[in-house]
C-alpha positions in Angstrom: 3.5 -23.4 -20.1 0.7 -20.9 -18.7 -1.6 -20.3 -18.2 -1.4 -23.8 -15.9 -3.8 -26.0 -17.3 -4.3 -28.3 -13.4 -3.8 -26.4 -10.1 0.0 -26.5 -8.9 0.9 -28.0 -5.8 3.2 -25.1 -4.4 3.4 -21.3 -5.4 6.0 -19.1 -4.1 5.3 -15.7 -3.9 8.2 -12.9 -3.7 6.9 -9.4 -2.4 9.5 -7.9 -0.1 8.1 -4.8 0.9 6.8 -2.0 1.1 3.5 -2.0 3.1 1.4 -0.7 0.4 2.7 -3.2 -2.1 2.3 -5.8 -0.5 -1.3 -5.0 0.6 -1.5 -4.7 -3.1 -0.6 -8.5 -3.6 -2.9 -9.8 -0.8 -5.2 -9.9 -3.7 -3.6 -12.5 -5.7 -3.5 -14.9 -2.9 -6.5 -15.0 -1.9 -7.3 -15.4 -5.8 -5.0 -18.5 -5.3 -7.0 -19.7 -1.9 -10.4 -19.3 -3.6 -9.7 -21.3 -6.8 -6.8 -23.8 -5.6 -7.3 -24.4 -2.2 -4.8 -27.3 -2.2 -2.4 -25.3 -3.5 0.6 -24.5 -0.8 1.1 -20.7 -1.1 4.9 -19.5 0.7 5.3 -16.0 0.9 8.4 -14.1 1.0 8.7 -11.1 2.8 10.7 -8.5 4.7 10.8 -8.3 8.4 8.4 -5.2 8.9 5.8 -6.6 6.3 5.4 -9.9 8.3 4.4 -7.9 11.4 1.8 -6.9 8.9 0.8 -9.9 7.0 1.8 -12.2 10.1 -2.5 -12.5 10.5 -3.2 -14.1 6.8 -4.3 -17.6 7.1 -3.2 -20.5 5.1 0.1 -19.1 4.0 3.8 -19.7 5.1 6.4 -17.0 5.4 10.0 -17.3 5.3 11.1 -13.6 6.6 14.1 -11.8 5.3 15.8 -9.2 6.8 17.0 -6.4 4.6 19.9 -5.1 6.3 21.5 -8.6 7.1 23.5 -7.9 3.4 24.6 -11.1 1.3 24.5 -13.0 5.0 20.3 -12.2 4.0 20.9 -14.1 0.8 23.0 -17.0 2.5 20.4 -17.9 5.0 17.5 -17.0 2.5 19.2 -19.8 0.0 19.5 -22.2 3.3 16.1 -21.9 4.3 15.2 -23.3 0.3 17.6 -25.6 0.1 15.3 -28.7 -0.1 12.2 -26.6 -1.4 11.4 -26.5 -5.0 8.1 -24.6 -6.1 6.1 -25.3 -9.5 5.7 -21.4 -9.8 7.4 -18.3 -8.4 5.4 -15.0 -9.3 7.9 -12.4 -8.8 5.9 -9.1 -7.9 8.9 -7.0 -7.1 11.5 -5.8 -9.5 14.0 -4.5 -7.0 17.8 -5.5 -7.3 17.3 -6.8 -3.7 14.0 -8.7 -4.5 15.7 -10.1 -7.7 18.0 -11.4 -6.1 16.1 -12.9 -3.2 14.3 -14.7 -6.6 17.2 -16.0 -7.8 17.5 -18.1 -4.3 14.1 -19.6 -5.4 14.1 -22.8 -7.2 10.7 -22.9 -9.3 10.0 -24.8 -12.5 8.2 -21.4 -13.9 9.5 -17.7 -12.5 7.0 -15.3 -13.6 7.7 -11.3 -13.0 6.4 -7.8 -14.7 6.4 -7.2 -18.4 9.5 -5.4 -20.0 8.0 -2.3 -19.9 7.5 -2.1 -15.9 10.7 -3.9 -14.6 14.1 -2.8 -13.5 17.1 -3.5 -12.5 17.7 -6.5 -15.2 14.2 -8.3 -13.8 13.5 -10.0 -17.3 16.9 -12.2 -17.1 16.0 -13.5 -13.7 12.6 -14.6 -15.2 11.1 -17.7 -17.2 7.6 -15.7 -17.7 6.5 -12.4 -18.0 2.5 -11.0 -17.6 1.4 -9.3 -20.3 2.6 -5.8 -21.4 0.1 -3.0 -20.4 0.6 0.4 -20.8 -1.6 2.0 -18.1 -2.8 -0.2 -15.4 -3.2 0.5 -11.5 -1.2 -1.4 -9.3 -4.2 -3.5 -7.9 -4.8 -4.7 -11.3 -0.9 -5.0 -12.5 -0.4 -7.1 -9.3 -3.9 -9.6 -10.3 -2.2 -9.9 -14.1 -0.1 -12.4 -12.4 -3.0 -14.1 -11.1 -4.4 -13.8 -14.4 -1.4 -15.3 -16.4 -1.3 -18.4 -14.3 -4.8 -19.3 -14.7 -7.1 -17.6 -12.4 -10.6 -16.4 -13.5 -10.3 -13.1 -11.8 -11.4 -9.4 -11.9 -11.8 -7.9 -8.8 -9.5 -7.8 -5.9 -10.6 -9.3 -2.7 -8.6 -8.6 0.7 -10.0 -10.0 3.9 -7.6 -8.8 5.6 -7.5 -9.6 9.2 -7.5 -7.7 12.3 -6.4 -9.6 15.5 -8.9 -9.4 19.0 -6.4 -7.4 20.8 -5.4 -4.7 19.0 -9.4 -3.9 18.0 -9.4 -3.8 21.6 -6.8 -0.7 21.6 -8.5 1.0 19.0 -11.8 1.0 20.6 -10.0 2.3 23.6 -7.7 5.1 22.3 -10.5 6.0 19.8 -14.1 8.0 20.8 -16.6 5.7 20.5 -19.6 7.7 19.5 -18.5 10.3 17.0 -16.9 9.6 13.4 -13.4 9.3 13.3 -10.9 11.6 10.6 -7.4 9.5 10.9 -4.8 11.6 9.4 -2.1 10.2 8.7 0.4 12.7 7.2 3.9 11.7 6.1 5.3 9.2 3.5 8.7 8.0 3.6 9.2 10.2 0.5 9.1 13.5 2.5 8.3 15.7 -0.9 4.8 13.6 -1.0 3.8 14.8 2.8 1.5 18.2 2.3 1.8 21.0 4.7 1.1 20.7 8.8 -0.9 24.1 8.3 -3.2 22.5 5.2 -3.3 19.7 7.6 -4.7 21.5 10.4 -7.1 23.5 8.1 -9.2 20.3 7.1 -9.0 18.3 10.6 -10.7 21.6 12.4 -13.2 21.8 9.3 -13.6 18.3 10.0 -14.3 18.9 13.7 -16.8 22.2 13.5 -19.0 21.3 10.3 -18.8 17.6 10.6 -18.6 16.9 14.7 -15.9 14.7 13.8 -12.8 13.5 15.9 -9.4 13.9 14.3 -6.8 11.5 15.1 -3.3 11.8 14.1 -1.3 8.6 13.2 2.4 8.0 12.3 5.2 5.9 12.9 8.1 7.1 16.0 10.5 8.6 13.5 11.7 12.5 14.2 10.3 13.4 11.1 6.6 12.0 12.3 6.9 13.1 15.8 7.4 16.9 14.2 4.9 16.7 11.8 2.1 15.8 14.2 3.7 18.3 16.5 3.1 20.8 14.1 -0.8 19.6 12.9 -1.8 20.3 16.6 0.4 23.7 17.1 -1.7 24.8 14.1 -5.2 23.8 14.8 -7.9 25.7 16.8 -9.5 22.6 17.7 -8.2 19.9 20.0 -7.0 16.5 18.0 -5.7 12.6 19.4 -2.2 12.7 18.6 -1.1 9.1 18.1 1.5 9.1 16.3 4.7 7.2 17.5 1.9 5.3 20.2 0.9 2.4 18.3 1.9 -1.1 16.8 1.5 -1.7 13.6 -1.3 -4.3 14.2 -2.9 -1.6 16.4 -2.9 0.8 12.9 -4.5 -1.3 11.2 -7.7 -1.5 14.1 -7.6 2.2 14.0 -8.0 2.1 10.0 -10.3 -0.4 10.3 -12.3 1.5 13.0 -12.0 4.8 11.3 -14.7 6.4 9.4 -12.5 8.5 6.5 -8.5 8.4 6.4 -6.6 11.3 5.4 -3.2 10.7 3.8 -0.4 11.1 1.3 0.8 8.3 -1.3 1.9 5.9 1.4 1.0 2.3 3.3 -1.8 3.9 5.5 -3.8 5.0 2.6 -3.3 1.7 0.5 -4.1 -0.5 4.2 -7.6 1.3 5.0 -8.5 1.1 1.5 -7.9 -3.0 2.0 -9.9 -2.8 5.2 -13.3 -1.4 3.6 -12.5 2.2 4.8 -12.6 5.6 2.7 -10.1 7.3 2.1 -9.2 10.7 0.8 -5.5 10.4 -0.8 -3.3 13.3 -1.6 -1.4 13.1 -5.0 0.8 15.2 -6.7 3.8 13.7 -6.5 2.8 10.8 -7.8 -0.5 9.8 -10.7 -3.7 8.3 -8.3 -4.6 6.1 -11.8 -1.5 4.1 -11.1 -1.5 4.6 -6.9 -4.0 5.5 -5.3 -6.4 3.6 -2.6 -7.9 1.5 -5.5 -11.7 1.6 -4.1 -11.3 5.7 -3.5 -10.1 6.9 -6.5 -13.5 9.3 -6.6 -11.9 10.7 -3.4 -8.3 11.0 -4.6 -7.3 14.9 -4.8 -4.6 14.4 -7.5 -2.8 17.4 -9.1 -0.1 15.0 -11.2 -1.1 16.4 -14.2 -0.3 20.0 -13.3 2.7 18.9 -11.7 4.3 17.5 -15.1 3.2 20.0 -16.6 5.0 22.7 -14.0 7.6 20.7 -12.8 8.1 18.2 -16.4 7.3 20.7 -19.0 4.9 17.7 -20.1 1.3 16.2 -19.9 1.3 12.8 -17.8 0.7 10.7 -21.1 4.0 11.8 -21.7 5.9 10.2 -19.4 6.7 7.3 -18.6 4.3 5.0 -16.2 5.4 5.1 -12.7 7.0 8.3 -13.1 7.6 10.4 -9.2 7.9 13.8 -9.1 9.1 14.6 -6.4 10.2 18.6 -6.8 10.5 20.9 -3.8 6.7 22.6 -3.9 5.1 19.9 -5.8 2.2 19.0 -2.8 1.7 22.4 -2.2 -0.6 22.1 -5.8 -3.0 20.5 -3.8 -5.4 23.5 -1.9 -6.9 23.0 1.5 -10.9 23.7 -0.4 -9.7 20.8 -2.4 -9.6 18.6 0.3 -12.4 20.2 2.0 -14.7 19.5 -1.0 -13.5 15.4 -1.0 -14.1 15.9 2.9 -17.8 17.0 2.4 -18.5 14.2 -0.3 -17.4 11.2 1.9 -19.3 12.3 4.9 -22.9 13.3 2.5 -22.2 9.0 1.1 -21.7 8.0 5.2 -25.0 9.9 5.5 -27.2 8.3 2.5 
């Protein structure tokens, strides 16, 4: 029954990906650590989130590898075979991650509430947290926390950034000016804004501001072009990164950055876990539900115009979690938008 009356002596965790998500659930077990430290947390997780979570302390992973097919599944259920946890807490509601659950033998298999899971979630599950309506991701993620017993509010991250790759940062990245990261595409293309509106803010940020602008991304074509394009179009010079790095080494350079500029995507949900600001573009998708949870104030979100433009309704109207993701709809978002988020993160850096 739960809430759990006596700490457990295992949890399993199931969080496949993606990186923003699973920063999201970071919080949950370090709400475990705090209040059951005996507890034995396992953590199961895809193969580029490890490189990403690799660092937490006092958790084991067992790694799956998405594109291995029902081989994944096979090894996944071979790797369990003698484990059997008191409580799985499902926080993924993907075909894939359900059935990566259903490999988990757990005396109590909580996941998300009717109204926020899909792909036949429920009938996998034992538990459900409760039903909410409207909740950010942050918190939807501690409900599970929550329903198993925890006393807890806020999130807490700690998340951890290895010697060497602060090392990298400190050397790729000027040491005595503030430092803009931009990092400019999602995997959803129709989230990424323009390379022009781009361009626009980072030489604002470098002329009234003194600030250097450093362009981040991962190696893909679409990356490469788009930071291509960012420094065709500025007046000012930038540190293109993107396509350079690790992914360890991103998070230094979020962690060393001053403000990060960004889309809906893992970069902007990251720096907000590693204490940094961050200005987050939304129009494609509603910053109450996604955005960097301790810069909402800095969000630029135009959701509510785009379902209106693009949905012929107001947000309230549809349903939570709802993407729109319509040829046009960043381009809602104007560069003296951004510019005016720009100026209030670097008066608070000042005060």
């Amino acid at each position: 029954m739960l809430p759990l009356v006596t700490p457990p002596d295992s949890i399993c965790i199931v969080r496949l990906s993606a990186l923003g998500d699973v920063t999201h659930a970071v919080p949950v077990l370090r709400a475990i650590q705090q209040h059951w430290p005996q507890t034995r947390v396992t953590w199961i997780c895809a193969t580029l989130e490890h490189k990403l979570l690799a660092g937490l302390d006092g958790v084991r992973f067992v790694v799956v590898d998405k594109n291995a097919g029902w081989m994944g599944y096979l090894n996944l259920r071979r790797q369990l075979a003698n484990k059997h946890f008191d409580v799985m807490l499902q926080m993924q509601t993907s075909a894939r991650a359900n059935l990566t659950g259903a490999c988990v033998k757990a005396h109590i298999k909580l996941g998300w509430d009717r109204y926020r899971a899909r792909d036949l979630h429920r009938f996998f599950m034992t538990h459900t947290i409760p039903e909410t309506v409207r909740e950010h991701q942050v918190q939807g993620h501690l409900s599970f926390a929550r329903t198993i017993g925890l006393d807890v509010q806020e999130p807490v991250w700690n998340f951890p950034v290895d010697d060497e790759s602060m090392a990298f940062a400190k050397s790729v990245l000027p040491p005595d000016r503030r430092i803009l990261l931009i990092s400019p595409c999602s995997s959803y293309p129709r989230r990424n804004w323009s390379a022009q509106r781009y361009a626009a803010v980072a030489d604002y940020a470098v002329t009234h501001h003194g600030m250097a602008v450093v362009l981040s991304g991962g190696p893909t074509v679409l990356e490469r072009e788009m930071g291509q394009a960012i420094e065709n179009a500025m007046q000012q010079r930038s540190i293109n990164l993107i396509g350079k790095d690790t992914l360890p080494q991103l998070v230094a350079m979020l962690k060393r950055a001053d403000l990060v500029l960004s889309p809906d995507a893992g970069p902007a949900h990251l720096a907000n876990a590693l204490g940094t600001a961050v200005i987050a573009l939304h129009a494609s998708t509603w910053s109450l539900r996604s955005g960097p949870y301790n810069s909402l104030h800095l969000c630029v979100d135009k959701f509510a115009q785009a379902a209106e433009r693009f949905r012929g309704k107001s947000p309230q109207e549809l349903r939570w979690g709802t993407r729109i993701q319509d040829d046009g709809v960043m381009d809602l978002i104007e560069i003296d938008d951004v510019i005016e988020r720009l100026d209030t993160a670097v008066a608070s850096f000042e005060t």
